[in-house]
N, C-alpha and C positions, 0 to 999 in steps of 0.2 A: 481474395481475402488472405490475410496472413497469416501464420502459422497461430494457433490456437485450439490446446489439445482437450477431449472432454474433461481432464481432472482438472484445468483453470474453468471449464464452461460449470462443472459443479462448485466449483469453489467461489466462483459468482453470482450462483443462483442458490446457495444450498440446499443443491439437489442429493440425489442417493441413486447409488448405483442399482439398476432392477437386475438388469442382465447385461453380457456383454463387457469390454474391457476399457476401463478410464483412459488407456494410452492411446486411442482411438485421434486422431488430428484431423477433423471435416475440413473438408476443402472450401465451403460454401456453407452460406445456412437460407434456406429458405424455408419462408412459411407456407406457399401454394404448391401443394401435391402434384398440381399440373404441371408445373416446372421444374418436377425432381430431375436433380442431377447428379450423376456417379461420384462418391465420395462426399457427399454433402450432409448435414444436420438439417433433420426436417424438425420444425418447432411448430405443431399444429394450433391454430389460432379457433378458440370458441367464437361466433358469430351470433345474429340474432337468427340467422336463417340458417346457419350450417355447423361443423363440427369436425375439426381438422383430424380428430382423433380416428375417426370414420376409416383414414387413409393412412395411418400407421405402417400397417402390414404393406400396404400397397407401396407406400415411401419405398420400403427395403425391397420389395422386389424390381423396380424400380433401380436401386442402387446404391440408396441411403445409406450411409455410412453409421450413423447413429440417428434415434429422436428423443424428443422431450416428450412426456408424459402428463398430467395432471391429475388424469382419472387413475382409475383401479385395471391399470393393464397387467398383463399376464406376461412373467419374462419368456423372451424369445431364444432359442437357441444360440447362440453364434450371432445374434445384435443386440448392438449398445444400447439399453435404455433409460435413462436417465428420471427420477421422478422428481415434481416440483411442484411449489403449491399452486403456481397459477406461470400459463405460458406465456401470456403476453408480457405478462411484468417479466418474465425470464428473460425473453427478447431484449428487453430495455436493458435489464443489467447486465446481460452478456456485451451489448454495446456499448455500455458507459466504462467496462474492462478492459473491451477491447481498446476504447480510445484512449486511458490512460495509459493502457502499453505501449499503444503506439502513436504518440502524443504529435500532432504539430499544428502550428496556428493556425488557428479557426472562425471565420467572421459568421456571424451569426445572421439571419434577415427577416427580420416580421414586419405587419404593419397593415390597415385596412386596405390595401390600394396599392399594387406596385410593389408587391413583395418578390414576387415572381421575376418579372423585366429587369429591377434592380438584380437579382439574384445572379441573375445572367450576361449584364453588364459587367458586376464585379467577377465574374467568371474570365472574361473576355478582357479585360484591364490586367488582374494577377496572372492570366495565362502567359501574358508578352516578359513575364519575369521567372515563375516559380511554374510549375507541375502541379495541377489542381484540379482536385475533385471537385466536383457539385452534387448538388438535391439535383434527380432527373423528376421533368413532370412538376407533378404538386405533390412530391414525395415528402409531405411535409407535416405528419403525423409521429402519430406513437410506435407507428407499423412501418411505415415510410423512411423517418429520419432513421432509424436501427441499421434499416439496408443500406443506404448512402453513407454511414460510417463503416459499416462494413467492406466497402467500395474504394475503403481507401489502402491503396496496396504500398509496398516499398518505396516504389518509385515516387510516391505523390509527398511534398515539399509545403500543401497548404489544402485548403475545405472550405469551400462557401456552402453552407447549410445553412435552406429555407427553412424557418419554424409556424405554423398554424394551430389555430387554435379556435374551439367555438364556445370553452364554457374556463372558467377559471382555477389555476391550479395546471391546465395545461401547455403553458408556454415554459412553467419553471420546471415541470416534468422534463421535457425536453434539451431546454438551457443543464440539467441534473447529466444528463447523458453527454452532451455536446460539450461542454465546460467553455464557449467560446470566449476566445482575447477583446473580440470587436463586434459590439451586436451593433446595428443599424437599425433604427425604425422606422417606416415611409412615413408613416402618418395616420392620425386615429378617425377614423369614418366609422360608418355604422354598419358593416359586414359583422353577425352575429351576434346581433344586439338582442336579439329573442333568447340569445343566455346569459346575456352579459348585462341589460337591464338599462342602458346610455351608454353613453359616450363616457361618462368619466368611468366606468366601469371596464371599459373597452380598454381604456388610457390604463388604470389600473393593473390589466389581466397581460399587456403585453409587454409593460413595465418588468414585468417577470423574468424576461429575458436578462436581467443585471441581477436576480438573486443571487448570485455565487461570487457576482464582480469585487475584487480586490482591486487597490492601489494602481497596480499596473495594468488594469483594463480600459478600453474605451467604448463609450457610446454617443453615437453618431447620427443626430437624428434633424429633421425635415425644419428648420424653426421656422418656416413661416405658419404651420400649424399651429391653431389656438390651443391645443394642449400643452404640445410636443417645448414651444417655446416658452412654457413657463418652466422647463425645468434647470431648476439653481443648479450651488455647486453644490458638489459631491464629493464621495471619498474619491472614485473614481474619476477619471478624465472626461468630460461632455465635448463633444462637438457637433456646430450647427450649421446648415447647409441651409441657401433659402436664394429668393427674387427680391422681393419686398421689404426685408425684414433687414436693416442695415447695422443689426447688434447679429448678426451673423458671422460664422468665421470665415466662411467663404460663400462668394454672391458672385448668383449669374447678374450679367448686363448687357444690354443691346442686343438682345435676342431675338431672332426673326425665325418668322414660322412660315416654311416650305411647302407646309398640307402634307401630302404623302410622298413629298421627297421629304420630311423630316425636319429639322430645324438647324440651329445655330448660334452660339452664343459667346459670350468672352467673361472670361475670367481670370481676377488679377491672385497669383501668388509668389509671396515675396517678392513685389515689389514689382513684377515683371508678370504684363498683358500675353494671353493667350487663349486662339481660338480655337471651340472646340465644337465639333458639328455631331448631332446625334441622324444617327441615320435610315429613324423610324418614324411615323408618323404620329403627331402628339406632342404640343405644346411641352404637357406634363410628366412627357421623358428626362425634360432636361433638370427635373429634381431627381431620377435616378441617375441621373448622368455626376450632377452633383455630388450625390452619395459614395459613387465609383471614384472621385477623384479621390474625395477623401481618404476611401479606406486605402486605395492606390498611393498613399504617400506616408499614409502610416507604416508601408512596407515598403519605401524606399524603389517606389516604381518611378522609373523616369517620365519625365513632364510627357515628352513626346509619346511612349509607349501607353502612358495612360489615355492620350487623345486617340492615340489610332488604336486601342480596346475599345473605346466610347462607340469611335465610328465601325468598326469592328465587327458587332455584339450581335449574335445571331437571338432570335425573339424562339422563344419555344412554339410550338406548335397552338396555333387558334388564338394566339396573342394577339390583336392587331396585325396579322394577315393580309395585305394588300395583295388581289392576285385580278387579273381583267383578265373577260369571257367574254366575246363579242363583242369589244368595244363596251362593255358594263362593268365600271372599277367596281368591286365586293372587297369590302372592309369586314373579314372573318375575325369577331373579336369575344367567341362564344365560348371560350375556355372556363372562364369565370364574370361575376358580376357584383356590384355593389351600385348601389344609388349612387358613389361618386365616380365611379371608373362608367356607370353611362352616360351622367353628363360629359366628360371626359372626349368617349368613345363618338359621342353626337357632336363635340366641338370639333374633332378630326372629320368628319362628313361633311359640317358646313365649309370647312377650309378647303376643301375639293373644285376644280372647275366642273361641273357638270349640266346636260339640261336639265336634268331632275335627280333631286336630293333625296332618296327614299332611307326612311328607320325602319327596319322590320326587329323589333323589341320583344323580351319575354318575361318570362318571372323573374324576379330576384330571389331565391331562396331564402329560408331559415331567417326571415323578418319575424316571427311572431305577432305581438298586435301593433307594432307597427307598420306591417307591409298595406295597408291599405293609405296611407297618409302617405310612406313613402312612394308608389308608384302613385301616387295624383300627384304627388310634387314634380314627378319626371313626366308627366301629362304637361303641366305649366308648361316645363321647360323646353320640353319637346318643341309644343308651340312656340315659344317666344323664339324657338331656335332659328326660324324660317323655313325650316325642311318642307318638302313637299307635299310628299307621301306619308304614311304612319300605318304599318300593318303591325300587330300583336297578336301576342298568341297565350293563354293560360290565364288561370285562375284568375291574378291577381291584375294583369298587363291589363286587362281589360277597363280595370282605372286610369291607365296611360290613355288607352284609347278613349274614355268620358269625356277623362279632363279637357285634353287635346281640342276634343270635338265640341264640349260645351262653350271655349273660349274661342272658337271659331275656324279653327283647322278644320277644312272642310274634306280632303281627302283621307278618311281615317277609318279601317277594317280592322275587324276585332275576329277570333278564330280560337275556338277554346283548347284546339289541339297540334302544336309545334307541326305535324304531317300538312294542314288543310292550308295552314298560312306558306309554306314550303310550295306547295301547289301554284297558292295565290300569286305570287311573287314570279313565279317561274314564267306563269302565262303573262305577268304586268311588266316585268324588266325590257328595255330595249336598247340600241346602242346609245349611249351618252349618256347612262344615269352611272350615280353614285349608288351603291348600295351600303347600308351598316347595318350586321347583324349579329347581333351582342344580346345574352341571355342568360341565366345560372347555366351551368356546366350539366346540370339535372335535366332540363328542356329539351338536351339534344339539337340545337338549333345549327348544328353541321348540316343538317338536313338539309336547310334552306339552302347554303352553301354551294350542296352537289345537286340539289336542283337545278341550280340557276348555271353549275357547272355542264350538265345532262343537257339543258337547253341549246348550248352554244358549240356541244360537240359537232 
C-alpha cells in the first residue's frame, strides 16, 4: 500500500482521534486480526457471527500500528485510535480516497456469468503492455474490492477490478469507490435473482456500474444478450462484442471448438482478419475473449499482444480446471454456479472424447422461489445433453436428478450431502470417463475433486 497517514484516514472517514497520534502512516490495512501485520491499520469488521472489535487489543500486540473503532472503546496508551461511526463504510471511504490519490485507469467487470474468467483475460491482455493489478479470487465485494484497491502500489500503471453484487444499490457502491474509465458487462443471467426479483432487475442493478460514467467513459458489453443488446446511445461511449449479432462492433467467426484443448476463432479489425485461439475449455470463453480484445484496444494494446494474452490467461482456481487422474479427465468447475454457466459447464463435458460422460451437480445457491423451476430446467437439459451418468447432491439438485430421471436418463443418483455423493463417484470413476463437477461454491464440491484425486494416487 502507499503512503497514507491516519490524519488523510480521518479526514476520509470523519473520524476522531481517541488516543494515539494522527501522524501514524500504516503500512497495510487489514480487517482479519488473523493476519495482523507489523505497522498495519486494523479496521474490525461487525459480522453476523463475529465482532472484529473482540481483537483490538490483540491487533496492537500483534503489531498494529493504529485501529478503527465504532463502539465505546477505551483510549490506549501509546495507540492510535481512531473513532467512527461505522467500520465497514470507513473501509469503503478510506478506498475510494485512496484511489483518488492515486488515480490510474481502471476497467471495471460484472455480469451473471463470466465475470471472473473475463476478469482475468483482461488481466493477462493489459499485462503484455502496462503493470496491472487485479481483484484476486472473487474479491469482489464491499470488503473484497477495498483490499484490491488497496493493492495497488506505485509501480502498477492500470486495475481490472471484479464488481458482485446480490441485492441492488450494490454494484453502484462499488462503481462509488472504483470510479472506473471501462466497465464491461458478460451478460445478464439469473445469478441472484432471489434479491433482485428477474432479469430485468438483474439488468438494472448491474447497469450501476456506469452511475458515475461521464463523456469520456466506455461500456463494453456482450450484445448478443437479449438485455445487454438493447442498449442505445448514451452520453457515454457503448461498445458491443457478440457471434450472432451482426449490428456488433466486433464479431467472432469461424470458430471451432477443441473441447478441452479450447477453441478458436477469427476476427476482423480494421479491415484486417485475425486469429485468435482461447486456451480453455468452453465454447463460451470466446465472449470473454471478445471482451479482452476490446478493452485491449481501448488501451492501445497491440493486435498481437492482445492474441497471445487471450492464449496466455491463466484461469483462477476451480474455474474450469481440466486436470486427469487415472486416465479420468475431472472438469473442476466448483468455484461458482448459475443456471447458465451449468449449462455451459455440461456443454464442455459433452465436447470431451470419453467412454463415459458423468455430471456430478449441486445446488445453485441464493435462487429463492426460483430454485425449484430453475434446477428442473437443468434436469431437462441434463438429459437432453446425452451424458451418461448424473450423480447430485443437496437440497435443491435433487430436481436435477427427478427431471433427469422422469424423462428417461436412466443412470441418475441423488445424495442429500456433497460428502456421500464425493464417496459415490470415487467408487463409480474409471479410466476413460469424463467427469464435470460444478456446484455453488457453498456445497464445497472440491470434495468430489480430491476424491476421485485420493483414488488414483
Amino acid at each position: 500500500m502507499q503512503e497514507l497517514s491516519v490524519k488523510e484516514i480521518m479526514d476520509a472517514v470523519g473520524g476522531k482521534l481517541i488516543s494515539g497520534s494522527a501522524d501514524v502512516t500504516p503500512s497495510k490495512i487489514i480487517t482479519d486480526s488473523r493476519h495482523m501485520e507489523k505497522g498495519a491499520l486494523f479496521i474490525p469488521i461487525v459480522g453476523p457471527t463475529f465482532n472484529g472489535h473482540d481483537f483490538i487489543a490483540a491487533s496492537f500486540e500483534c503489531g498494529a500500528a493504529a485501529a478503527l473503532t465504532q463502539e465505546d472503546t477505551e483510549p490506549m496508551l501509546g495507540r492510535t485510535i481512531v473513532r467512527v461511526e461505522d467500520t465497514k463504510k470507513a473501509l469503503g471511504d478510506i478506498a475510494r480516497f485512496y484511489k483518488k490519490k492515486y488515480r490510474v485507469p481502471t476497467v471495471a467487470v460484472t455480469g451473471s456469468v463470466g465475470k471472473t474468467t473475463t476478469k482475468d483475460i483482461l488481466y493477462s491482455v493489459l499485462a503484455k503492455k502496462y503493470n496491472t493489478v487485479k481483484t484476486q479470487g472473487n474479491f469482489n465485494n464491499d470488503i473484497g474490492l477495498p483490499h484490491t484497491v488497496f493493492g495497488q502500489e506505485k509501480e502498477h500503471d492500470m486495475a481490472v477490478l471484479e464488481m458482485g453484487q446480490s441485492g441492488f444499490g450494490e454494484i453502484r457502491y462499488l462503481a462509488s469507490i472504483a470510479l472506473p474509465d471501462i466497465a464491461v458487462i458478460t451478460n445478464i443471467g439469473t445469478s441472484h435473482i432471489e434479491k433482485l426479483g428477474s432479469r430485468e432487475g438483474i439488468f438494472k442493478a448491474k447497469m450501476e456500474i456506469t452511475d458515475f460514467f461521464q463523456k469520456d467513459n466506455v461500456l463494453i458489453v456482450n450484445g448478443d444478450d437479449d438485455f445487454l443488446k438493447t442498449i442505445g446511445e448514451k452520453s457515454y461511449r457503448v461498445i458491443k462484442y457478440g457471434i450472432n449479432n451482426n449490428d456488433c462492433d466486433i464479431l467472432a467467426y469461424d470458430i471451432k471448438n477443441y473441447g478441452i484443448d479450447g477453441s478458436l476463432f477469427k476476427v476482423c479489425i480494421n479491415g484486417e482478419e485475425h486469429e485468435v485461439r482461447v486456451s480453455v475449455a468452453g465454447a463460451h470463453n470466446v465472449y470473454n475473449a471478445l471482451a479482452a480484445i476490446c478493452v485491449g484496444r481501448q488501451y492501445d494494446v497491440a493486435m498481437d499482444d492482445i492474441i497471445s494474452g487471450i492464449a496466455d490467461f491463466e484461469m483462477t482456481a476451480m474455474r474450469m480446471e481440466t486436470d486427469v487422474y487415472g486416465g479420468v479427465t475431472v472438469i473442476n468447475d466448483c468455484y461458482n454456479a448459475s443456471p447458465d454457466s451449468v449449462r455451459a459447464s455440461i456443454d464442455v463435458l459433452m465436447s470431451l472424447e470419453a467412454k463415459r460422460k458423468i455430471a456430478v451437480l449441486g445446488d445453485i445457491l441464493e435462487m429463492g422461489d426460483f430454485a425449484r423451476d430453475a434446477h428442473t430446467e437443468l434436469g431437462v437439459y441434463t438429459e437432453a445433453s446425452g451424458a451418461d451418468i448424473l450423480v447430485t447432491a443437496g437440497e435443491n439438485a435433487r430436481f436435477i436428478s427427478d427431471e433427469a430421471k422422469r424423462r428417461g436418463m436412466s443412470e441418475t443418483v441423488h445424495f442429500d450431502k456433497t460428502r456421500g455423493a464425493a464417496e459415490y463417484v470415487k467408487s463409480l470413476v474409471k479410466e476413460g470417463d469424463a467427469v464435470l463437477i460444478k456446484a455453488s461454491r457453498g456445497m464445497k464440491f472440491e470434495l468430489v475433486t480430491k476424491a476421485i484425486e485420493e483414488k488414483f494416487k
